[in-house]
N, C-alpha and C positions, 0 to 999 in steps of 0.2 A: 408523450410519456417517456420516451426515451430519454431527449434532452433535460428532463429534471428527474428522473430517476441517477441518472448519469453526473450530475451538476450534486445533486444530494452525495453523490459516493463519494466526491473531489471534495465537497466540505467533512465529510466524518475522517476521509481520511486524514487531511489536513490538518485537524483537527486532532486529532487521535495520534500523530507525529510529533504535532507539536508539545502535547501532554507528554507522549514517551518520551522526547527528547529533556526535556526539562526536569523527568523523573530519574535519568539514567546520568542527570548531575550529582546527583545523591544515592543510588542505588544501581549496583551491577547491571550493563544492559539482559544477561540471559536473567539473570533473576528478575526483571521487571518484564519480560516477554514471559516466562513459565507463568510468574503470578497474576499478569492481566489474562492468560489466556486460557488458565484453571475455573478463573471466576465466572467467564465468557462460557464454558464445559460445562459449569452447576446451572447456568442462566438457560443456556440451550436443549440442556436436557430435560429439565421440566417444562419447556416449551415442547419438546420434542413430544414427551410422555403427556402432554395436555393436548396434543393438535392426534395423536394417533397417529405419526411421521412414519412410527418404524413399518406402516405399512408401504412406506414408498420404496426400502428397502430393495437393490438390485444391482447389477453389473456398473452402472452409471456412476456410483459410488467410489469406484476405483480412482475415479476424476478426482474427487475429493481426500482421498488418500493424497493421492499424488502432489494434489496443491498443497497438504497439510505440511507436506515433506518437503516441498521445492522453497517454501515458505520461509522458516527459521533457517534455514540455508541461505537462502539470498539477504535473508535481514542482517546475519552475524557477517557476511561477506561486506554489506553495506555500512557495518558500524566500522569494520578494520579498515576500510577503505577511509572511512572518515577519519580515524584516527594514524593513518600516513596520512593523508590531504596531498594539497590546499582544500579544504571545503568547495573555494569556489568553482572544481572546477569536479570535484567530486559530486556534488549534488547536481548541478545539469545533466553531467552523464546518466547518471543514476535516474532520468527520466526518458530515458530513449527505449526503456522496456516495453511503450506503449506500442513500438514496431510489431512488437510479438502479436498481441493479439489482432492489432491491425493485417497484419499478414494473415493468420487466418482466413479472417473477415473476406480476405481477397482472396483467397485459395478455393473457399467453399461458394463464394460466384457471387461477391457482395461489391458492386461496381457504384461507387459515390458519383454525383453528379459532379458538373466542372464546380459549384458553389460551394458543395461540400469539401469535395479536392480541397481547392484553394485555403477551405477554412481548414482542415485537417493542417496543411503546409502553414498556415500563421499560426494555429493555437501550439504546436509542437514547440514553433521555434519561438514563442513567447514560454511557452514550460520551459523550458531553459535557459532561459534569460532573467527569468524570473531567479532562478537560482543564483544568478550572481556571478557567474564566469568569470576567474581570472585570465584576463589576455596578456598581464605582465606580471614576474617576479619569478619566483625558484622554479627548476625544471621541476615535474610529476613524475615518483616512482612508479618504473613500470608494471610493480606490484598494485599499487594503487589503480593503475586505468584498468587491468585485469580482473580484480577485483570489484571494482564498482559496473565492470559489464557484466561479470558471472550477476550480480546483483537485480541489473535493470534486465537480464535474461530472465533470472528468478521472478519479479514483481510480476514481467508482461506476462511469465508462463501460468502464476499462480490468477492473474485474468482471463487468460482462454481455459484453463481447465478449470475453474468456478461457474464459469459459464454451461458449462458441458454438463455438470453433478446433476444435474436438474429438470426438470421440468413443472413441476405443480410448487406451491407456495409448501405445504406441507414437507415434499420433497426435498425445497431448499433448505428446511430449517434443517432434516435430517444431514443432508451435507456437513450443510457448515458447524454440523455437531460432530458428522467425523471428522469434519478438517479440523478442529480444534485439538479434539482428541490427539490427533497426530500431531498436532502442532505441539501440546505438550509433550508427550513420549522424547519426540525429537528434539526437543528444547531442554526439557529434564535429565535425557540422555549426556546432551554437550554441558549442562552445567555441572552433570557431574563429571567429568571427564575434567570440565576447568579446575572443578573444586580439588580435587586428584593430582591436579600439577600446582598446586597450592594460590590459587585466586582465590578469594574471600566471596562466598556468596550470599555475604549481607552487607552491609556498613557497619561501619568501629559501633555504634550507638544499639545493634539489633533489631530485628525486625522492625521493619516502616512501619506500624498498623495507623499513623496517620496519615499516610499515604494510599490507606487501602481505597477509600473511593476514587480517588487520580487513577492508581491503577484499574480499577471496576471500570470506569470512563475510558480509559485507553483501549481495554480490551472487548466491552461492547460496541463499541463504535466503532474499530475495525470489522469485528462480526457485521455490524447494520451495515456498514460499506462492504463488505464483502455480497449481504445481501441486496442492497439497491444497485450495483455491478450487473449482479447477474438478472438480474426482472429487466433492470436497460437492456442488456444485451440479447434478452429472449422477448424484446418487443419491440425492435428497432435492427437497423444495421450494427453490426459489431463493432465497424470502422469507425463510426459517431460516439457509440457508447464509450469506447475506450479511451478515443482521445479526450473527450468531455468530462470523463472520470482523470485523466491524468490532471487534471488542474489545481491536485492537491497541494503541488510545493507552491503554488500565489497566492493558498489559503493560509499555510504555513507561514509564509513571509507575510502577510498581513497581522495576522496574530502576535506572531513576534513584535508588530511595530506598536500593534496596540496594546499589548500587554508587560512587553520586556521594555519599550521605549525606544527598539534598535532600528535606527533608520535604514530606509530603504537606500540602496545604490540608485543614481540614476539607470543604471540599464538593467537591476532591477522592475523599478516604478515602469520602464520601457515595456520590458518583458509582460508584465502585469498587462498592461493598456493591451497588447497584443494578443493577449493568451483574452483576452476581454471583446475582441472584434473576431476571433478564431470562432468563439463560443456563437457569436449572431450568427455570424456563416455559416455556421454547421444548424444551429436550431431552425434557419429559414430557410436553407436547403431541404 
């Protein structure tokens, strides 16, 4: 249950990156993060007010605060970082977040077998190869590596404390209803703030509303990945969930190849096969 709860979260997110990214060619990235993740707030809270969540209401919640906040923080770190680049060497990094809650996992007395080990150590270094590494051309602003760590800090932190919001199904949904919650405040906060130093937050053309289910898509599917995260995590080793969930950027790059046309790198397609033999080692472990 793990290994596909886990494997499910690596596709939505994937998935759900890939959609953001494509929207945020035509539409400001904070404005395409407040409006996926408003929709995501209307979607949750009638789930919420239908399942009877607010009875799970408690201290545990703070967890969900917390990720709400660490969230759009590590995102907007992750979009500047891509925009100084290289991309390729951005987006690898920006997958080492997986440390975080791995370390947990090993703090609170979660000991993987040697099969697991092993698969942990190939799916990691296939997630980043997946991504596309430049090993030649311009040096890296040292703004740029700083920033896409505060980033992959952010992702791994917004995985151990989703994990933590929870414990009953009901409970989750209430979570990631505050984590949303927070997720806009914090998000509507920084756009206005951008709008204020004079960024445009819309496009020359106004409002997407053909955009509006892309955006609906981007920002339930991170919710459902947020929620298949944490059910792996609460029914398995953390160490497996996490990494198994990090598989989103081989989902990403596939997508892109089948939908944009853009070919894979060889140590891409490498990356891929490996994050692919990681996956067997960890689900047979």
């Amino acid at each position: 249950m793990t290994a596909l709860f886990a494997l499910a979260t690596s596709l939505l997110w994937g998935l759900a990156d890939f959609g953001g990214g494509l929207l945020t060619r035509r539409v400001p990235a904070l404005t395409v993060v407040v409006v996926s993740q408003s929709i995501a707030v209307v979607v949750l809270g009638a789930v919420v007010v239908a399942t009877g969540g607010w009875s799970e209401a408690g201290p545990q919640l703070w967890f969900a605060v917390a990720a709400g906040l660490v969230g759009p923080v590590a995102m907007l770190a992750f979009y500047k970082a891509l925009a100084l680049g290289p991309m390729g060497v951005v987006s690898p990094l920006g997958s080492i977040g997986v440390a975080v809650p791995v370390g947990v996992g090993l703090v609170l007395g979660e000991r993987p077998g040697l099969l697991q080990f092993v698969g942990i150590l190939v799916a990691v270094a296939g997630v980043c190869l997946a991504g596309g590494p430049q090993f030649r051309g311009a040096p890296v602003q040292r703004q740029a590596v700083a920033l896409t760590l505060l980033a992959a800090f952010g992702f791994g932190a917004v995985m151990a404390l989703i994990a933590e919001a929870s414990t009953t199904l009901t409970g989750l949904f209430l979570a990631l209803f505050v984590q949303r919650v927070t997720n806009v405040a914090a998000g509507g906060l920084a756009l206005y703030v951008s709008v204020r130093r004079g960024a445009p937050a819309l496009p020359a053309e106004g409002f997407p509303w053909r955009s509006l289910p892309a955006l609906a898509f981007v920002g339930l599917a991170d919710v459902a990945a947020n929620g298949t995260y944490s059910i792996a995590a609460q029914h398995g080793p953390v160490t497996v969930a996490a990494v198994l969930a990090s598989l989103y950027p081989v989902v990403t790059a596939v997508a892109a190849r089948g939908v944009l046309r853009e070919r894979l790198r060889a140590v891409q397609a490498a990356g891929a096969g490996l994050a692919l033999v990681g996956t067997v080692l960890l689900a047979s472990g």
